[in-house]
C-alpha positions in Angstrom: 63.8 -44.4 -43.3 62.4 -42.3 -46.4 65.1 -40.1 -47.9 62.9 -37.1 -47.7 62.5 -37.0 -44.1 65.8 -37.6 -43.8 66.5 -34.5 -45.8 64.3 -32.7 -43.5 66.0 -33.6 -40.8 69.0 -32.4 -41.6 67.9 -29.1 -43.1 66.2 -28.7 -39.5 69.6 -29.5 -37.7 71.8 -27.5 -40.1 69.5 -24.5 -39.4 69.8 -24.6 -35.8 73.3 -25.0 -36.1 73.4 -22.0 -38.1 71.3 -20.0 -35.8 72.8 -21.6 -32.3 74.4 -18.0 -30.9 70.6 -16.6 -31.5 69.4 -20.0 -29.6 71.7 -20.4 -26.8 72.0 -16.2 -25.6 69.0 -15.7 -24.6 68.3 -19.2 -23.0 70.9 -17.8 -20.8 70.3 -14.7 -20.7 66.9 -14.9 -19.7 66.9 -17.0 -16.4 70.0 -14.8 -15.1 67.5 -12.1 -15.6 64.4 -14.0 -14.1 66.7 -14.6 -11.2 67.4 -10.7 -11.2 64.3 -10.2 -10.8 63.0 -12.4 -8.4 65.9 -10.8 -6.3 64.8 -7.5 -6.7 61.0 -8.0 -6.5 59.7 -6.5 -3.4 57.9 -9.3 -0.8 54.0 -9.6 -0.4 52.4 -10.8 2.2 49.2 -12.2 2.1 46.5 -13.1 4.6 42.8 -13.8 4.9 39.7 -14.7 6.8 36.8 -16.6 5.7 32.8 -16.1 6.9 30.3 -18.4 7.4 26.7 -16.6 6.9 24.4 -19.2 8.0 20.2 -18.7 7.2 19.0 -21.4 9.5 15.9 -20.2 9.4 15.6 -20.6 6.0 15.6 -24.3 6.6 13.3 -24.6 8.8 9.4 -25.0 6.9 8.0 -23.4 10.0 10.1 -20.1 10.5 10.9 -19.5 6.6 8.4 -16.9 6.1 9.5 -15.1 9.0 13.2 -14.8 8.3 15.0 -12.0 6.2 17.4 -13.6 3.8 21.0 -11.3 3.9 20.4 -12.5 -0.5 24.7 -12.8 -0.1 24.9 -14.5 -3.9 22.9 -11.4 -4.9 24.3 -8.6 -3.2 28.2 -9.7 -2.9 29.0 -7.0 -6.1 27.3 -4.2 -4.2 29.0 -5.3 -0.9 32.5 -5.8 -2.7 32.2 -2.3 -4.1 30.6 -0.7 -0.7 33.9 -2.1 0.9 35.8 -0.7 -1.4 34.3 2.8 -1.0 36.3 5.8 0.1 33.6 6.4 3.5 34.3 2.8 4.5 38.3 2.5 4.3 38.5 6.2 6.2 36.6 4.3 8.9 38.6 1.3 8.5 41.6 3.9 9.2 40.1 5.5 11.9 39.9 2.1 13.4 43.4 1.3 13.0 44.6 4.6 14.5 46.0 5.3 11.1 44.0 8.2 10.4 42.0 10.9 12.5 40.2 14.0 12.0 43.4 15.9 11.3 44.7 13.8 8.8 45.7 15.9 5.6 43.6 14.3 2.3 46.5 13.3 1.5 47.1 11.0 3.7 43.4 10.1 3.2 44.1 9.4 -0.3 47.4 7.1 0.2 45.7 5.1 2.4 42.4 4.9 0.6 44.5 3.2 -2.2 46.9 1.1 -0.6 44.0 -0.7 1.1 41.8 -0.4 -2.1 44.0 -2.5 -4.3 45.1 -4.5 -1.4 41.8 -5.5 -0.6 39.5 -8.6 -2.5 36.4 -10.1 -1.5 35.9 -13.7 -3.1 32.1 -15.9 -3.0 32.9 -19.2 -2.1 30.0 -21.5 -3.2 26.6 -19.1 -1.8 27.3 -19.0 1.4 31.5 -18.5 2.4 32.9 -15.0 2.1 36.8 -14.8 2.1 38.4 -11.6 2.5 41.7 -11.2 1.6 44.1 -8.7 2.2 48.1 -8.3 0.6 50.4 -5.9 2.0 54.3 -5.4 1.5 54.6 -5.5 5.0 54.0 -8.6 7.6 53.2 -6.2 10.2 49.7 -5.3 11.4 48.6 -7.0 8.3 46.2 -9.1 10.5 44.4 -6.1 12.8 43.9 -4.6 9.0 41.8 -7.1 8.0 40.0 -7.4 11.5 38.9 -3.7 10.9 37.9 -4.2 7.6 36.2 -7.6 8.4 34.3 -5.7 11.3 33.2 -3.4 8.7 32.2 -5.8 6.4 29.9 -7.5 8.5 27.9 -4.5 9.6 27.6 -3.6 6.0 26.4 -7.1 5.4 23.7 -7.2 8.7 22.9 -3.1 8.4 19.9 -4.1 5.7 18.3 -6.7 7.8 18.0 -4.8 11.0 17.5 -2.1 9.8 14.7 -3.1 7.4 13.1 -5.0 10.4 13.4 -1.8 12.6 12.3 0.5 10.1 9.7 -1.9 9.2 8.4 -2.1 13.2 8.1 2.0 13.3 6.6 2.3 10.1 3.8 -0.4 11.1 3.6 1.1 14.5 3.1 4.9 13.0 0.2 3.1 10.4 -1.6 1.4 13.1 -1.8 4.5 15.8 -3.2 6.2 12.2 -5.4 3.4 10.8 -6.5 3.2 14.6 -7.9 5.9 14.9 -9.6 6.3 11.5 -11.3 2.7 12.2 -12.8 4.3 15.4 -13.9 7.7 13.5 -15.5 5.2 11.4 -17.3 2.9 14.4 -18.6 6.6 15.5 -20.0 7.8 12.1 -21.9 4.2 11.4 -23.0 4.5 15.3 -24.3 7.7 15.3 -25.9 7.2 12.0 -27.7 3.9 13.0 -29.2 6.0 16.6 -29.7 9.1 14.5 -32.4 6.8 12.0 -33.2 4.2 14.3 -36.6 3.9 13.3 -36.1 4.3 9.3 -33.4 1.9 8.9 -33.3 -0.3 5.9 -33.9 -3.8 8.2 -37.3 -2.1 9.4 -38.6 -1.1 6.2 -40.9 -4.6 6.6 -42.4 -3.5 9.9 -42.9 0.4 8.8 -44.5 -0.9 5.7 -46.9 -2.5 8.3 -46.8 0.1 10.2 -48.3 2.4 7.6 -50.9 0.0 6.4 -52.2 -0.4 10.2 -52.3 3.9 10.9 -53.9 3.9 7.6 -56.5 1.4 8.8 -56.9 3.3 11.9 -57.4 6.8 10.2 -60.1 5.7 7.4 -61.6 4.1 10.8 -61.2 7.5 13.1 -62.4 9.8 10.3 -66.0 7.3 10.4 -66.4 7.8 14.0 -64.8 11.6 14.0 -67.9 11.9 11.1 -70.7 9.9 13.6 -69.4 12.5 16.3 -70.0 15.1 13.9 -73.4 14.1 13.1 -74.6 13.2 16.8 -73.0 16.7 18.3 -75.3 18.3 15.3 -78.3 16.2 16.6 -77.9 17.3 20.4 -77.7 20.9 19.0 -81.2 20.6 17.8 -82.1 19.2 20.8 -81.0 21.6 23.0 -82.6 24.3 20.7 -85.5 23.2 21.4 -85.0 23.4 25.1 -83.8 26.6 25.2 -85.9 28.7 27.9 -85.8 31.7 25.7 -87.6 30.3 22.9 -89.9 28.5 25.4 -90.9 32.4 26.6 -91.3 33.7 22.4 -93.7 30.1 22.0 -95.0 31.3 25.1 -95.6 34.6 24.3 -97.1 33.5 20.7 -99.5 31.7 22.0 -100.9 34.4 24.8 -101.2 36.4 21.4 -102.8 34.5 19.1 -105.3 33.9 22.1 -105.2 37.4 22.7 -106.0 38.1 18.8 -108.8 35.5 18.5 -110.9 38.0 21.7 -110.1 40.9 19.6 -111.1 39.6 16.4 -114.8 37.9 17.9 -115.0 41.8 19.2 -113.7 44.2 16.5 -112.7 43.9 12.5 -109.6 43.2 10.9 -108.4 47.1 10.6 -109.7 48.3 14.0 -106.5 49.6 15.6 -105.9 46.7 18.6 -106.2 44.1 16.0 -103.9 45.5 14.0 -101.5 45.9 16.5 -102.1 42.3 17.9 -101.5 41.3 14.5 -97.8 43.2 14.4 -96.8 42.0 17.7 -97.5 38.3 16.4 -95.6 38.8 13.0 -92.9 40.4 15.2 -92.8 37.5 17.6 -93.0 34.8 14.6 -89.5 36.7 13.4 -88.4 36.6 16.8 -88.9 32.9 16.9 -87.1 32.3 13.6 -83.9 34.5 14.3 -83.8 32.7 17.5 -84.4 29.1 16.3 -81.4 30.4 14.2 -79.2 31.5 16.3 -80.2 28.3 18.7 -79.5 25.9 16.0 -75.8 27.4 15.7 -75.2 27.4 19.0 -72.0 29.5 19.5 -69.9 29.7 22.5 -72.2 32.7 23.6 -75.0 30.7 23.4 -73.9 28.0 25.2 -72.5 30.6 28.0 -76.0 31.8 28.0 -77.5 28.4 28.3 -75.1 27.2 30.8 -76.1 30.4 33.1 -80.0 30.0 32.8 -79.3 26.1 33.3 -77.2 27.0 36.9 -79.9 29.6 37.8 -82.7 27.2 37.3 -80.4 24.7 39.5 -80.0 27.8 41.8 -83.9 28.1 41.7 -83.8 31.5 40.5 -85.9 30.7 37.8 -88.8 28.2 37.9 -89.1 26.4 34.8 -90.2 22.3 34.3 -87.7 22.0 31.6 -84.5 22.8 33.5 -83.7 18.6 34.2 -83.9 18.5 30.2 -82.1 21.8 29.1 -79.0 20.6 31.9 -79.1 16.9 30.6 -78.7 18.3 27.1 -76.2 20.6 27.8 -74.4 17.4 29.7 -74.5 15.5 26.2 -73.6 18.4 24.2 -70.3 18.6 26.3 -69.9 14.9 26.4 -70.0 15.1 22.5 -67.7 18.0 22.3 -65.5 16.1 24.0 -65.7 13.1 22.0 -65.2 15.1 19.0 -62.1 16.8 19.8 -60.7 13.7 21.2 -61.1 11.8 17.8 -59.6 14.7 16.0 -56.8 14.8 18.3 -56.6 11.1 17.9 -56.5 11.5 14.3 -54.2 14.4 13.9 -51.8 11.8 15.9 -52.4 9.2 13.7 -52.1 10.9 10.7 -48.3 12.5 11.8 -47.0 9.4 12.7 -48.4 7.8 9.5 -46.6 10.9 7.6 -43.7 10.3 9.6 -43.4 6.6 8.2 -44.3 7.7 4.7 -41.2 10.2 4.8 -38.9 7.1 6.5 -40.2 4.4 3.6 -39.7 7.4 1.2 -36.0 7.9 2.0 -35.6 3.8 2.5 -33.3 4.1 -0.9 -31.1 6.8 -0.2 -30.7 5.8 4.1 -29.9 2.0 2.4 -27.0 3.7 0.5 -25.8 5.8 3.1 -25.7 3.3 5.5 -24.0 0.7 2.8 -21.7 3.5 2.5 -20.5 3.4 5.8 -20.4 -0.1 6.4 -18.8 -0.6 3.4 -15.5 1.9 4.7 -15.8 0.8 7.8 -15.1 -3.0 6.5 -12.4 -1.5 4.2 -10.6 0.0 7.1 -11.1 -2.8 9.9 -9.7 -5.0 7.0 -6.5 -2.7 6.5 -6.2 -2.4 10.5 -5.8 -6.3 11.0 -3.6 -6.6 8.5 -1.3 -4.0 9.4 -1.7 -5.3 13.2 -0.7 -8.8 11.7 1.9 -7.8 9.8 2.9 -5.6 13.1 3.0 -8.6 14.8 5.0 -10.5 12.5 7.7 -7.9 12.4 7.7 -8.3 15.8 8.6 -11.8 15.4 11.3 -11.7 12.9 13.3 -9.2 15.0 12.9 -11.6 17.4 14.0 -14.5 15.6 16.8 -12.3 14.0 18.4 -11.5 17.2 18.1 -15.0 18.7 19.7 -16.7 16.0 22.3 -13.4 15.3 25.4 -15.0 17.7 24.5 -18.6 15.7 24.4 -16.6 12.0 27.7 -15.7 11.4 30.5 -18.5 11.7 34.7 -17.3 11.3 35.9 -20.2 10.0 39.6 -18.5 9.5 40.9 -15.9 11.9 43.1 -13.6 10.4 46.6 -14.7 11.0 50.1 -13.5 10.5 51.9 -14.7 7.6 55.3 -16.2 8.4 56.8 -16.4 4.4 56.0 -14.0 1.6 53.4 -14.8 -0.7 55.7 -14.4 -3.8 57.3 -17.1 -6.3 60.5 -19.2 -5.3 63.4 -18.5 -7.2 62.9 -21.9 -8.8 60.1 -20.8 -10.8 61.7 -17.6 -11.8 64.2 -19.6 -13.5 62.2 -22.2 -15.0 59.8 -19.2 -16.5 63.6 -17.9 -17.4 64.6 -20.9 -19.5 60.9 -21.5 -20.6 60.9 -17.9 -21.6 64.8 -17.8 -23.2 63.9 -21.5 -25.6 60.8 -19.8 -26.8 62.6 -16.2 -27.6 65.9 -18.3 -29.0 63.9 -20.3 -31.3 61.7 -17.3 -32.3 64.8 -15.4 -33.3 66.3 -18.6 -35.2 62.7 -19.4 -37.0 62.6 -15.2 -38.0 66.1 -15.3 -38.8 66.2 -18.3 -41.5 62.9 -17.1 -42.5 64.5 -13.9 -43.3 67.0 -15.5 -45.3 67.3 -15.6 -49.0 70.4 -17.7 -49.5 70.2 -21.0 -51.8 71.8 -23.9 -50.1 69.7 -26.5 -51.3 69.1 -28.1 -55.2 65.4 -28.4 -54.7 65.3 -24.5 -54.2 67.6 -23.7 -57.4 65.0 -26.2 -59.6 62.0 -24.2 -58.2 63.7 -20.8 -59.1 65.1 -21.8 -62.1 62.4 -24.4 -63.4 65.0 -26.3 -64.4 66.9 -29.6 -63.1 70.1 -29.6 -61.6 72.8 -31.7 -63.3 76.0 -30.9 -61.4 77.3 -29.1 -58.5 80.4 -27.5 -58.7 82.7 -28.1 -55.6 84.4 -24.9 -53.4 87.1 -24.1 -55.6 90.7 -23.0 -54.4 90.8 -19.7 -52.6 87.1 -19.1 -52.4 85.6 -19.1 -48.6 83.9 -22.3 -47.5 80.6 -19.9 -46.9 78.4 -22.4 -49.3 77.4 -19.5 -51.2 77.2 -19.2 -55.2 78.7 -16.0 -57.0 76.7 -14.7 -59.6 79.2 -16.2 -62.1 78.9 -19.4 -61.1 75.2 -19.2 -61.1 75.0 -17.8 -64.4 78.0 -21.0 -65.2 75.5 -23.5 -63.7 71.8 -22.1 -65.5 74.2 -22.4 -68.9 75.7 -25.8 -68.4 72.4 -26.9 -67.6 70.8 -25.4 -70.6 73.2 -27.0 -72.1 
């Protein structure tokens, strides 16, 4: 073997012989203590149940979209720290009989604690909860964790049936709203559609035609209204020609002139009877033109007065040859009349329903965007209406689903039992943690200790102080203690010789 490592060697073993009290104490030391303490230590005991949250559902293709997920891997934080809350470990103790509405806060607050850092909740994989709960007593330790377990899971189902049940109200409250806002809309578009049946947009074609066809029919009214005109104005001078009193003025015109053609083969020009034949002729001749006139016009006074001399000639009352004419006239002249006012009647009629259609194709653009209006909110709200009612219906259905697969969703896998040892170490491991514990401090001590050290007991370290070789050693001499320490003498005796 190399003479080096052997010189390590048995440095290594002179210094732990050196340092064996600092060694050896606390390797015993330490496991009487560990043993002290595990002694003295007080007892835990543990238990713990573990939870099963199934989401079968979730693996079926054809009820996935209808389940609610409990999201555990997500939410196990906010569930760990909800358990942990003050609200929820006073119920817990209210449970348990431990605590009641005349507890002190005190009391409150010890037990808030001792459950608090008793209390873990641990994820197993994404779908096993384990709940564990430590106590320094055995007993009760198992209805502790029922409470809390209870607890726990309605924390853990509260979201899902809630959110489902708030979920059906909310939908329920929309759709009575949405309801009846989808039939104030049906109304309005109703309403408007009988309100402009006639002008609405689809019948724009067919008033266009419409309008062409009254037009037609007014340019062709206003022809014959004007060929009424024209014959009522010839049956007028007909009938003025008939009329008995001008028949009587030509009459009496005619007696004159003879009358004034006597005179005149008897007497001159200025004898007195000529003259006044003469005036009574120019005063008939007026007569005759005032009442051609008057005849021509033929106002309802006129035609009063005609009518009465034409029913007393029918009466006999008068006896005149032309009565058969002046009544047949006056028969035409009413027919005529009649025909008159019935075209402009007709026309009148025509032309208000032709203005009516004008004013309906006018207000085509704006009735188009009204209506498009309508229809358009009325899509928007049927639309929003059937999807609320689907999603209704599908809230429906999960709740359903949700409580027929509730008993089947959560599985206890481990009750929570009553333990029958503690939970702490065996005294075994207290005393191999001692001796582990007491080799490490012992040879910490030793290593700090010859590190520590200053004394020379070796030739290499005097060479690499002094920087010069060692020749000789000088042995213990007589009287001096066997400590294998140099004095300073025979230090300084040593550097000289060597110099030397």
């Amino acid at each position: 073997m190399n003479t080096a490592v052997i010189v390590n060697i048995h440095l290594l073993l002179a210094a732990l012989w050196r340092r064996r009290y600092l060694i050896v104490v606390p390797l015993i030391a330490l496991p009487v203590l560990a043993a002290i303490v595990s002694v003295i230590t007080p007892r835990n005991w543990q238990t713990h149940t573990t939870i099963l949250v199934q989401e079968s559902a979730k693996m079926n293709p054809f009820l996935e979209d209808l389940s609610v997920s409990t999201d555990l891997e997500n939410r196990i934080t906010a569930l760990d720290t909800l358990l942990h809350s003050r609200h929820m470990l006073l119920k817990v103790g209210e449970d348990l009989g431990e605590l009641s509405r005349e507890s002190t806060p005190v009391m409150q607050e010890k037990f808030v604690k001792r459950v608090s850092s008793s209390l873990s909740v641990q994820l197993v994989g994404k779908d096993l909860v384990k709940l564990i709960y430590r106590s320094q007593q055995p007993e009760n330790i198992d209805n502790t964790l029922l409470a809390i377990r209870h607890r726990f899971l309605e924390k853990l189902l509260a979201p899902e049936i809630s959110a489902i049940a708030a979920s059906e109200t909310f939908l329920t409250e929309q759709l009575t709203i949405k309801k009846a806002d989808l039939q104030s809309a049906e109304l309005n578009l109703a309403q408007f559609k009988q309100q402009h049946a006639d002008s609405l947009p689809r019948l724009y074609g067919s008033n266009s035609n419409r309008l062409a066809e009254l037009t037609e029919l007014i340019a062709k009214r206003k022809i014959d209204l004007s060929g009424a005109i024209a014959a009522k104005k010839t049956i007028r001078t007909r009938l003025a020609q008939v009329d008995p009193v001008m028949s009587e003025i030509e009459q009496s015109i005619v007696d004159t002139k003879g009358e004034l053609a006597i005179l005149r083969s008897r007497y001159t020009d200025k004898h007195s009877k000529v003259q006044r034949a003469l005036r009574k002729l120019a005063q008939l001749q007026d007569e005759r033109a005032i009442q051609s006139k008057a005849s021509y016009q033929l106002d309802e006074q006129a035609l009063s007065r005609l009518w009465e001399v034409a029913n007393q000639m029918q009466a006999g009352d008068l006896d005149n040859q032309q009565h058969p004419l002046l009544v047949s006239q006056l028969k035409e002249l009413q027919s005529a009349d009649g025909k008159v006012e019935q075209i402009r009647e007709e026309l009148a009629s025509i032309q208000q329903q032709a203005k009516q259609l004008q004013s309906a194709i006018a207000g085509t653009g704006d009735m188009e965007r009204q209506l498009q209006e309508l229809e358009r909110d009325l899509s928007v709200k049927r639309a929003l209406y059937d999807d609320l009612l689907s999603r209704f219906e599908k809230a429906k259905i999960t709740g359903a689903l949700g409580r027929f697969e509730q008993p089947e969703r959560i599985k206890i896998i481990d009750e929570p039992y009553q333990p029958s040892i503690p939970n702490n170490f065996p005294l075994v491991v207290f005393l191999l943690a001692g001796v582990v514990g007491g080799l490490a401090l012992g040879m910490g001590m030793a290593l700090f200790a010859e590190l520590a050290d200053t004394t020379i007991r070796a030739k290499k370290q005097l060479e690499a102080l002094t920087r010069v070789p060692v020749l000789t050693r000088i042995p213990n001499l007589a009287g001096q203690p066997a400590t294998g320490k140099y004095s300073s003498t025979q230090k300084h005796s040593i550097k000289q010789h060597s110099i030397k």
